[in-house]
Every structure is written in structure tokens, then in C-alpha cells.
Backbone as ProteinMPNN parsed JSONL, in Angstrom:
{"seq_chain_A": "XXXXXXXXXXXXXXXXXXXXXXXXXXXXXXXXXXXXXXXXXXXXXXXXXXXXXXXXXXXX", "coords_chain_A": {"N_chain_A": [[-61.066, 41.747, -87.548], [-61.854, 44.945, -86.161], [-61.999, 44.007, -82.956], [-60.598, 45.955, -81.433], [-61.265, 48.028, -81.849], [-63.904, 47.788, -80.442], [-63.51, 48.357, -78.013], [-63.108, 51.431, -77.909], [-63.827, 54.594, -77.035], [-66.23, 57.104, -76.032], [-64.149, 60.606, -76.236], [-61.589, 58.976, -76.293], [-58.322, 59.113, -78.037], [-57.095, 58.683, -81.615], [-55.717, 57.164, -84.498], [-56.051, 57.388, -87.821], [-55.232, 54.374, -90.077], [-54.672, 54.429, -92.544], [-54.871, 56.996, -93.808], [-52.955, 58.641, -93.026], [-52.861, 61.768, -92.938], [-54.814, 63.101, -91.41], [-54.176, 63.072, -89.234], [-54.667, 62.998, -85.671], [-57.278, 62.132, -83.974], [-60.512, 62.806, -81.995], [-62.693, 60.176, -80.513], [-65.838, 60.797, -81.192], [-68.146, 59.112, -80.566], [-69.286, 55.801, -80.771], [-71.009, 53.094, -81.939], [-72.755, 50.071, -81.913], [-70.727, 49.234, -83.689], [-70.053, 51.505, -85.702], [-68.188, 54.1, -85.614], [-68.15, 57.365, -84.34], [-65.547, 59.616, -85.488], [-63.809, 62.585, -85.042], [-61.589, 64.23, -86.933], [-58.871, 66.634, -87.075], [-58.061, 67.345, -89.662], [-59.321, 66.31, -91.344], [-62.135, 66.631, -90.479], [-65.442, 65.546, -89.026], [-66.046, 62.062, -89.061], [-67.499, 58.981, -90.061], [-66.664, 55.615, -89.438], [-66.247, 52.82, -90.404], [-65.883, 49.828, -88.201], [-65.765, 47.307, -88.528], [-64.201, 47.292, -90.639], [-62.169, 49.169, -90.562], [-59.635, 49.202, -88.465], [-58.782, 51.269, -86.325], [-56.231, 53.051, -84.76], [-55.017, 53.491, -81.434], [-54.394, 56.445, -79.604], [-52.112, 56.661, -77.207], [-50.76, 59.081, -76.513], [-49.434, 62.316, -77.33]], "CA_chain_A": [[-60.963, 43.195, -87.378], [-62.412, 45.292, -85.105], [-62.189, 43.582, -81.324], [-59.889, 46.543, -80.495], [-62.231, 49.386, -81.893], [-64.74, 47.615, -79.212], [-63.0, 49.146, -76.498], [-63.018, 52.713, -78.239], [-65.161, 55.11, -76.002], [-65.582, 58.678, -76.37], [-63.039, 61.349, -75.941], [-60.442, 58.665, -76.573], [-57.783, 59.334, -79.301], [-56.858, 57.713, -82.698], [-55.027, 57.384, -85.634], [-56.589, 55.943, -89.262], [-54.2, 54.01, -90.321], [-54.373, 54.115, -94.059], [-54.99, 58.441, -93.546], [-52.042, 59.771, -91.361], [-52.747, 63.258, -93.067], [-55.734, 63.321, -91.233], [-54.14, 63.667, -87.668], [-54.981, 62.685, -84.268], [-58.379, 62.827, -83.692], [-61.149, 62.283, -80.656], [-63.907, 59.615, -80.642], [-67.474, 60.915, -80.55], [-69.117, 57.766, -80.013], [-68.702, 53.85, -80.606], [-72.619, 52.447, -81.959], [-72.371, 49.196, -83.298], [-69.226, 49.321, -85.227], [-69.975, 52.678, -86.616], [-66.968, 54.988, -84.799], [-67.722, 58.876, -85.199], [-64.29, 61.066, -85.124], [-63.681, 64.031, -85.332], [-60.057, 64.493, -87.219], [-58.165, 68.161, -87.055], [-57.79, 67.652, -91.074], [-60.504, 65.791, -92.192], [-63.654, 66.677, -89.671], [-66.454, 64.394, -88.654], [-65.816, 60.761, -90.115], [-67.919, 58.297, -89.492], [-65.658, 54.606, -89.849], [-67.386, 51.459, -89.855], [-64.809, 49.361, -87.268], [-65.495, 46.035, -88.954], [-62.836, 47.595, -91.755], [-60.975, 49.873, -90.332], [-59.02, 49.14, -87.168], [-58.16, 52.299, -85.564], [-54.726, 52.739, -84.005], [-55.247, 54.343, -80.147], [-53.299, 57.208, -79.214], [-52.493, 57.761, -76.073], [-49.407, 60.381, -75.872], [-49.112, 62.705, -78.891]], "C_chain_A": [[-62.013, 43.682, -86.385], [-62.586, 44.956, -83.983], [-61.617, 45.049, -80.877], [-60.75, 47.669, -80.516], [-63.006, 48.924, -80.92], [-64.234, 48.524, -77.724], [-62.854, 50.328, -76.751], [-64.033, 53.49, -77.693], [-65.021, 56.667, -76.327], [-64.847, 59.691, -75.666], [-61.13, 60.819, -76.083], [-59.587, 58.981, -78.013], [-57.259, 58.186, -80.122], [-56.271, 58.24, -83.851], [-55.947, 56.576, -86.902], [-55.04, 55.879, -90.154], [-53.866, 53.497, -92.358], [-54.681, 55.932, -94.126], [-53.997, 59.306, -92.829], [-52.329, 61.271, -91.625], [-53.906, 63.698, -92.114], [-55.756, 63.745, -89.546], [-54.626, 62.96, -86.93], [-56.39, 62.92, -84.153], [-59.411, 61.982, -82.732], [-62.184, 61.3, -81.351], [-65.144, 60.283, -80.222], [-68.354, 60.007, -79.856], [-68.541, 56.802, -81.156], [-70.32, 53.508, -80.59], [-72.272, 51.666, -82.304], [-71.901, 49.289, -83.832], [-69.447, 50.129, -85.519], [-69.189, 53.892, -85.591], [-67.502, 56.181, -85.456], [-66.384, 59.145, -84.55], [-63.967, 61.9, -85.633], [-61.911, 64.411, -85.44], [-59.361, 65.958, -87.623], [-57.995, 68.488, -88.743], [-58.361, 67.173, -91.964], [-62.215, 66.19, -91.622], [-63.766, 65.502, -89.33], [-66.257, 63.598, -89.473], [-66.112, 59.432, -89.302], [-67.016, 56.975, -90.2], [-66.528, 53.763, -89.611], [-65.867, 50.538, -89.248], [-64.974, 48.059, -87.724], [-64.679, 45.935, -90.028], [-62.202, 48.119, -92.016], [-60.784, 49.659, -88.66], [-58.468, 50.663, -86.989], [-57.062, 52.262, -84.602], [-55.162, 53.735, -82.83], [-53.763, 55.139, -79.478], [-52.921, 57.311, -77.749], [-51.172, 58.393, -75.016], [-49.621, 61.22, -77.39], [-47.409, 62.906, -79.068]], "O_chain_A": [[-62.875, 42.959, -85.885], [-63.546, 45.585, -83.538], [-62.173, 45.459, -79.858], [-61.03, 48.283, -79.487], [-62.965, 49.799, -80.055], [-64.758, 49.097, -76.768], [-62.326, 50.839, -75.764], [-65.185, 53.089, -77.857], [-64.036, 57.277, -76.742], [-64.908, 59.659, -74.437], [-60.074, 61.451, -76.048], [-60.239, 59.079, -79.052], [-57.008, 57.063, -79.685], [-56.266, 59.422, -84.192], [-56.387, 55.428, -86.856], [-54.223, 56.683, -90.605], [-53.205, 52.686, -93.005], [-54.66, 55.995, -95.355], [-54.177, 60.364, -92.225], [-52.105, 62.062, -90.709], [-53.941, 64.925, -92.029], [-56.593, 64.314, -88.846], [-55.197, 62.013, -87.469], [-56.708, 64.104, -84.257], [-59.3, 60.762, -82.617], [-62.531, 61.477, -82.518], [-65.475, 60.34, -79.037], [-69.066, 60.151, -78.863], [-67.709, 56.964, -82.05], [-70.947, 53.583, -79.533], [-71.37, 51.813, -83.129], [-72.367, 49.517, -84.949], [-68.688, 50.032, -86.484], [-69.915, 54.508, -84.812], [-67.485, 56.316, -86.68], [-66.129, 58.956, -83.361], [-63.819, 61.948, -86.854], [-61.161, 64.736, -84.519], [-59.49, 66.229, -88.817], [-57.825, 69.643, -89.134], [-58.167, 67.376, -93.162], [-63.238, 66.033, -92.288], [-62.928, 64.604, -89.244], [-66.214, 63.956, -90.65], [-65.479, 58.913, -88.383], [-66.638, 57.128, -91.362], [-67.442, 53.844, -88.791], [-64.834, 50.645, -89.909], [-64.089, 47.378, -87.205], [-64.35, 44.837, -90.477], [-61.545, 48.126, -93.057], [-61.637, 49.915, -87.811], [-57.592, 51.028, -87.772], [-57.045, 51.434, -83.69], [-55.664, 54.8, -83.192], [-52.673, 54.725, -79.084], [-53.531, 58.158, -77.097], [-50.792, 58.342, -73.846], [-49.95, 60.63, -78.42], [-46.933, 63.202, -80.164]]}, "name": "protein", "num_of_chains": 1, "seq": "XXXXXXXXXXXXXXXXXXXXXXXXXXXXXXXXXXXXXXXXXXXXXXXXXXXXXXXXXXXX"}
């Protein structure tokens, strides 16, 4: 898990894929596996990327 979150940078979009209620939402930043995003129905949510793969949006 996680190679693909490596390539997650900010302003890019995402899906959590065990959350769909949570919407589309931007990357803040990418530290060491710890992803902030910012989701339209959940807020700020920091993910740790070694156990959640993030699905990358990029059309809505």
C-alpha cells in the first residue's frame, strides 16, 4: 500500500475509498505518509497512506 499515495502532491484530488460520503477532496500536503485533505463533507483529515490508498481524481 501506499506507492501510489507517493505521487500525491498538493492541490491534487481524491477519493477515500472506504468514505465516498465524504466527497472529492484536495490534498494539502504529502509528509511522510501522513496525507492532509481537506473533504467538502468531512473537513481536514489527516490519512496515514501506508493504510489507506487514496483513489486520484482527475475529472469530477
Amino acid at each position: 500500500m501506499g506507492e501510489l499515495n507517493d505521487l500525491l502532491e498538493p492541490g491534487m484530488l481524491v477519493r477515500h475509498p472506504q468514505q465516498p460520503d465524504w466527497g472529492v477532496g484536495q490534498v494539502q500536503s504529502n509528509i511522510s505518509g501522513r496525507i492532509t485533505v481537506n473533504f467538502p463533507d468531512a473537513g481536514k483529515v489527516v490519512i496515514e497512506g501506508s493504510q489507506i490508498d487514496l483513489i486520484p481524481v482527475f475529472s469530477n
